[in-house]
N, CA, C and O atoms as a DFTB+ gen file, in Angstrom:
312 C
 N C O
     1  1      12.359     -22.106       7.516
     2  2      12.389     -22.729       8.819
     3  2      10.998     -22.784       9.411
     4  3      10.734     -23.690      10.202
     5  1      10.206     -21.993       9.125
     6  2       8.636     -21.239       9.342
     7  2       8.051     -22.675       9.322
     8  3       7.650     -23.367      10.258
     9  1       8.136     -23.012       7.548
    10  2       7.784     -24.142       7.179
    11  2       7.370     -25.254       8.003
    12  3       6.310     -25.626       8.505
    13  1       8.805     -25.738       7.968
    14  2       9.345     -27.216       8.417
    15  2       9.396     -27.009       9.743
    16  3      10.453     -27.604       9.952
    17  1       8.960     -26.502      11.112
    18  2       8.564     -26.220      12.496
    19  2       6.816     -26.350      12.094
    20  3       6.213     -27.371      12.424
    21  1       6.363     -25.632      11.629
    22  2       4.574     -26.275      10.869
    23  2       4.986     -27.555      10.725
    24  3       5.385     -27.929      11.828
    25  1       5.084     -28.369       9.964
    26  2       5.101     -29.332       9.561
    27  2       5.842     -30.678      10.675
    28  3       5.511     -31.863      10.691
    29  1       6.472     -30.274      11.176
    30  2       6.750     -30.706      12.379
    31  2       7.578     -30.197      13.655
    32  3       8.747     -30.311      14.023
    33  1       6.398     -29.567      14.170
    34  2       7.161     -29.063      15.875
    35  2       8.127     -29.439      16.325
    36  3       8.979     -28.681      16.788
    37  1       8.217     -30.580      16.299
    38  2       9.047     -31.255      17.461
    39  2      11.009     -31.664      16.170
    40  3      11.773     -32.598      15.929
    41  1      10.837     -30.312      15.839
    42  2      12.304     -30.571      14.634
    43  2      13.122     -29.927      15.550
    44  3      12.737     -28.990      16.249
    45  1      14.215     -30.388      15.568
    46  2      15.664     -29.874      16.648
    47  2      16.397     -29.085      15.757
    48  3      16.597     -27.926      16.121
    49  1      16.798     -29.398      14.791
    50  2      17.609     -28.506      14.050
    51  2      16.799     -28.457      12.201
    52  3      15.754     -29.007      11.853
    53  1      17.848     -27.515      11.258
    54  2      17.800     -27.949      10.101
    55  2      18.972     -27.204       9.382
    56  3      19.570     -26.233       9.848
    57  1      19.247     -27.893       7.999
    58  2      20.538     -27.381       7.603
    59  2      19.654     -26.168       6.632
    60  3      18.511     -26.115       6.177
    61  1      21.096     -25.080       6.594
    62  2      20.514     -23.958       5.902
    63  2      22.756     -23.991       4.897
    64  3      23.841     -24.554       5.042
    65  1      22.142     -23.058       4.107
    66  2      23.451     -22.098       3.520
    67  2      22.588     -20.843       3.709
    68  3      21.369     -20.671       3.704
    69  1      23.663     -20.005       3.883
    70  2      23.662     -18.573       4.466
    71  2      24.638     -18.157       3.444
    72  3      25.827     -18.455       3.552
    73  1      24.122     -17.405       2.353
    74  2      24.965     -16.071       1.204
    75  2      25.098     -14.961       1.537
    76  3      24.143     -14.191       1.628
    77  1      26.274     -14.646       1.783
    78  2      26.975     -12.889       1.530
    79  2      26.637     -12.294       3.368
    80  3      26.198     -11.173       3.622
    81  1      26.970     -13.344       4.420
    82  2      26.821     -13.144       5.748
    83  2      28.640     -12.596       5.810
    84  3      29.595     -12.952       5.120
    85  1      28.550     -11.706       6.837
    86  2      29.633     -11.412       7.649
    87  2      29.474     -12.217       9.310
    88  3      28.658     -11.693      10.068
    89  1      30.185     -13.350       9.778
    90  2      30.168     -13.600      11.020
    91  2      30.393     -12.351      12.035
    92  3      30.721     -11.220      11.677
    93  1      30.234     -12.633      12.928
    94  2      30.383     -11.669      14.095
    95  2      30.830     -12.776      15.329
    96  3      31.163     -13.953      15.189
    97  1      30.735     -12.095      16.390
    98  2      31.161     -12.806      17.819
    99  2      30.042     -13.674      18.376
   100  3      30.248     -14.586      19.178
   101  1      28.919     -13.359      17.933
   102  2      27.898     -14.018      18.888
   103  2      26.742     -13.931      17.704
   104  3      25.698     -14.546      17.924
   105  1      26.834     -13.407      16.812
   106  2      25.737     -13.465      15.050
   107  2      26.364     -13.992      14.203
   108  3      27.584     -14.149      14.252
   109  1      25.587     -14.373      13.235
   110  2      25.974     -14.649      11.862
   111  2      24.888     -14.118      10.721
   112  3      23.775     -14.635      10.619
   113  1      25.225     -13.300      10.085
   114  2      24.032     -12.162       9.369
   115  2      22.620     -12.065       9.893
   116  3      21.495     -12.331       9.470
   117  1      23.192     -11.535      11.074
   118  2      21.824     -11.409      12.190
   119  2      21.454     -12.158      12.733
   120  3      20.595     -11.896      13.575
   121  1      21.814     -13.230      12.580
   122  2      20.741     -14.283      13.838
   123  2      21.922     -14.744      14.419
   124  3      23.053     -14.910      13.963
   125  1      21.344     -14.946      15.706
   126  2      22.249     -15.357      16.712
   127  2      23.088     -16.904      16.743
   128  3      22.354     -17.889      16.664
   129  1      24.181     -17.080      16.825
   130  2      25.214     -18.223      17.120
   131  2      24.712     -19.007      18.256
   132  3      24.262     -18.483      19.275
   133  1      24.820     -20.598      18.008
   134  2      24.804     -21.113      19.139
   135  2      26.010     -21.200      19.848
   136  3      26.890     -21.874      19.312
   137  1      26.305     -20.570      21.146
   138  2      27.096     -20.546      22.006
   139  2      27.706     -21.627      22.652
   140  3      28.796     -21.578      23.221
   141  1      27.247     -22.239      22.589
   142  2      27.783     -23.559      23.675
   143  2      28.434     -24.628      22.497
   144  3      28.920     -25.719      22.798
   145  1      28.337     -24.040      20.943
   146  2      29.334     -25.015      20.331
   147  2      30.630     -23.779      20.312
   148  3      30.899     -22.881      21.110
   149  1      31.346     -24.271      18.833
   150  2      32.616     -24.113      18.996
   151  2      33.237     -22.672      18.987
   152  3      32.549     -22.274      18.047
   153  1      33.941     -21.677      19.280
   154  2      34.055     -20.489      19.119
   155  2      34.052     -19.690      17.664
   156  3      35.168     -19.791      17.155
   157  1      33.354     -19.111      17.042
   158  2      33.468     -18.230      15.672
   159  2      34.449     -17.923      15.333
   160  3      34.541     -17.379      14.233
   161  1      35.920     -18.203      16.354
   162  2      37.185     -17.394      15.674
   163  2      37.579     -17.884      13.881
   164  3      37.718     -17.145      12.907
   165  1      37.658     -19.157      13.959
   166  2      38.235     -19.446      12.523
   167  2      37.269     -18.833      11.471
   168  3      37.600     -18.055      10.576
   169  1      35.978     -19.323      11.730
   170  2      35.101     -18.239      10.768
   171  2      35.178     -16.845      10.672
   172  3      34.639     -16.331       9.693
   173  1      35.671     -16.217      11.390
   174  2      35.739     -14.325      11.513
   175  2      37.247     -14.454      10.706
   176  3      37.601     -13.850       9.693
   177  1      37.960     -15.394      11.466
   178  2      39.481     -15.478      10.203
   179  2      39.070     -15.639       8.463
   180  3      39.446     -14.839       7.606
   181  1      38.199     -16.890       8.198
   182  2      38.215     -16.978       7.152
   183  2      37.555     -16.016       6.229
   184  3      37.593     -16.083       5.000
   185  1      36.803     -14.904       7.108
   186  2      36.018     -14.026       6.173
   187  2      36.746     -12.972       6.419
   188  3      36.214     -11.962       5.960
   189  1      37.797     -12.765       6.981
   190  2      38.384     -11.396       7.020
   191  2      37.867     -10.176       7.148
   192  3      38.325      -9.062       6.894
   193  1      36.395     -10.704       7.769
   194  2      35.793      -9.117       8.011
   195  2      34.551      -9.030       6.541
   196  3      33.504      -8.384       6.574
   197  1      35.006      -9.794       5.455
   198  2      34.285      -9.968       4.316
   199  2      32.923     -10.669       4.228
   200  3      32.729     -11.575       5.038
   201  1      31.757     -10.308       3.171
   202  2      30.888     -11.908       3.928
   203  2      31.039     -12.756       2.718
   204  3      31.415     -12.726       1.546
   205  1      30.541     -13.531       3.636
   206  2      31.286     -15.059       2.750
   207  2      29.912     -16.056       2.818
   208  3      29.019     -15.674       3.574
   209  1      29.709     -17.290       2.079
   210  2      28.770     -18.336       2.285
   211  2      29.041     -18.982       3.421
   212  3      30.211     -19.054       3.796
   213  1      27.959     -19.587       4.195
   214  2      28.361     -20.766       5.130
   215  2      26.890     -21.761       5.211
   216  3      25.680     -21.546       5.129
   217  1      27.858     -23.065       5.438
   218  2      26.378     -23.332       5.731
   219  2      26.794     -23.908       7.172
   220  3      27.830     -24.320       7.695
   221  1      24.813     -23.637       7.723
   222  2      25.022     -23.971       9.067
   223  2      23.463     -25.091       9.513
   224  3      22.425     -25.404       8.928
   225  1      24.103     -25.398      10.892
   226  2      22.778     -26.212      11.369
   227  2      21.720     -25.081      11.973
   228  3      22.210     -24.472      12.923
   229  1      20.700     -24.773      11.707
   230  2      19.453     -24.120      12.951
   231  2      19.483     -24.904      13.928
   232  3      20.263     -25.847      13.797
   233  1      19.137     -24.872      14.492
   234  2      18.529     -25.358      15.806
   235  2      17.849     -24.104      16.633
   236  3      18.156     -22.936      16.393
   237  1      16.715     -24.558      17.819
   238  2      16.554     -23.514      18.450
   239  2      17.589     -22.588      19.422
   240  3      17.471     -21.426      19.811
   241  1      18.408     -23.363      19.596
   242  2      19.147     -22.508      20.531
   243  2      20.467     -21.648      19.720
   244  3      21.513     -21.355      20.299
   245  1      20.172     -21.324      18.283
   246  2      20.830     -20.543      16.971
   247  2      21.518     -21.385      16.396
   248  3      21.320     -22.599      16.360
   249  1      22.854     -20.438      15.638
   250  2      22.996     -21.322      14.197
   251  2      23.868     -22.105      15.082
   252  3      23.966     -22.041      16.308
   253  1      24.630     -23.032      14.045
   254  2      25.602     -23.749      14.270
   255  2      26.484     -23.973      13.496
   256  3      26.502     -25.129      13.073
   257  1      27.459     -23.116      13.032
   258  2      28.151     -22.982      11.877
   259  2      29.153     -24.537      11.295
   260  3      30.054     -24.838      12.079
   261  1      29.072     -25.074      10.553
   262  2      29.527     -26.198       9.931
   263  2      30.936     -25.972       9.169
   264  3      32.048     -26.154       9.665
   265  1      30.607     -25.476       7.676
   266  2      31.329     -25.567       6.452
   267  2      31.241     -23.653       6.302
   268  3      30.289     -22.959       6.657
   269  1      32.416     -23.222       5.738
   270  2      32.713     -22.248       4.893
   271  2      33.606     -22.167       3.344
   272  3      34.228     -23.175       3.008
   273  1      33.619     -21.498       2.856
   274  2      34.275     -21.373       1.710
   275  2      35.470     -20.150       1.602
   276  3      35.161     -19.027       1.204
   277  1      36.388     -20.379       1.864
   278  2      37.819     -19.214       1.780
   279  2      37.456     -19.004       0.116
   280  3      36.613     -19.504      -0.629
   281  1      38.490     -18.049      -0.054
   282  2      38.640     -16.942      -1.520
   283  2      39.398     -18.008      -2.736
   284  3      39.369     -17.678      -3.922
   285  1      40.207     -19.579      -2.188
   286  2      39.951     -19.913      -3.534
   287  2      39.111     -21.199      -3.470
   288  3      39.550     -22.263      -3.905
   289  1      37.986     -21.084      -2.961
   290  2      36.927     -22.304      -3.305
   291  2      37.052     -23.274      -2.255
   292  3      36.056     -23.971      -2.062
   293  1      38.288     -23.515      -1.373
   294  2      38.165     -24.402      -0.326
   295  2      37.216     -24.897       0.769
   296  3      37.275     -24.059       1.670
   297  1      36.497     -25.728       1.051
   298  2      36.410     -25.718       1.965
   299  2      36.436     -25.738       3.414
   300  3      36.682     -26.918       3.666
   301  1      36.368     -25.355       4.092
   302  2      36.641     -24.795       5.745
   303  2      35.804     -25.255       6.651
   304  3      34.838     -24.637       7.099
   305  1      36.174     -26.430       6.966
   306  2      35.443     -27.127       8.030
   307  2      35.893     -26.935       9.642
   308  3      36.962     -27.163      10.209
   309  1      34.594     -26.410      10.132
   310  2      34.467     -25.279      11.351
   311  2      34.462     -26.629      12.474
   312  3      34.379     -26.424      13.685
């Protein structure tokens, strides 16, 4: 992210995947959730407490969780 903010400041978001994160209420393997999108509940469901892949948007105001993957390969669109 270091990077691509060098390379251009003025970037609003960028997509990431995030491996072996446990969501939380207001984190997602440490860095903070953007709040003002949708609530983390289905993601804290789909990981059961487990960590799981996700991918999400950065942006400055934190992540923005997108897509997950449940236990048989599905995807879980947040």
């Amino acid at each position: 992210m270091a990077r691509a903010l060098a390379d251009d400041p003025w970037t609003e978001s960028w997509p990431l995947v995030l491996a072996g994160v446990v969501p939380e209420r207001t984190r997602l393997g440490g860095l903070p959730l953007r709040l003002k999108s949708r609530d983390p509940w289905r993601l804290i469901a789909v990981s059961g407490g487990r960590p799981l892949t996700v991918a999400v948007e950065w942006t400055p105001q934190g992540l923005r969780p997108l897509t997950t993957w449940d236990d048989d390969g599905t995807a879980v669109i947040l």
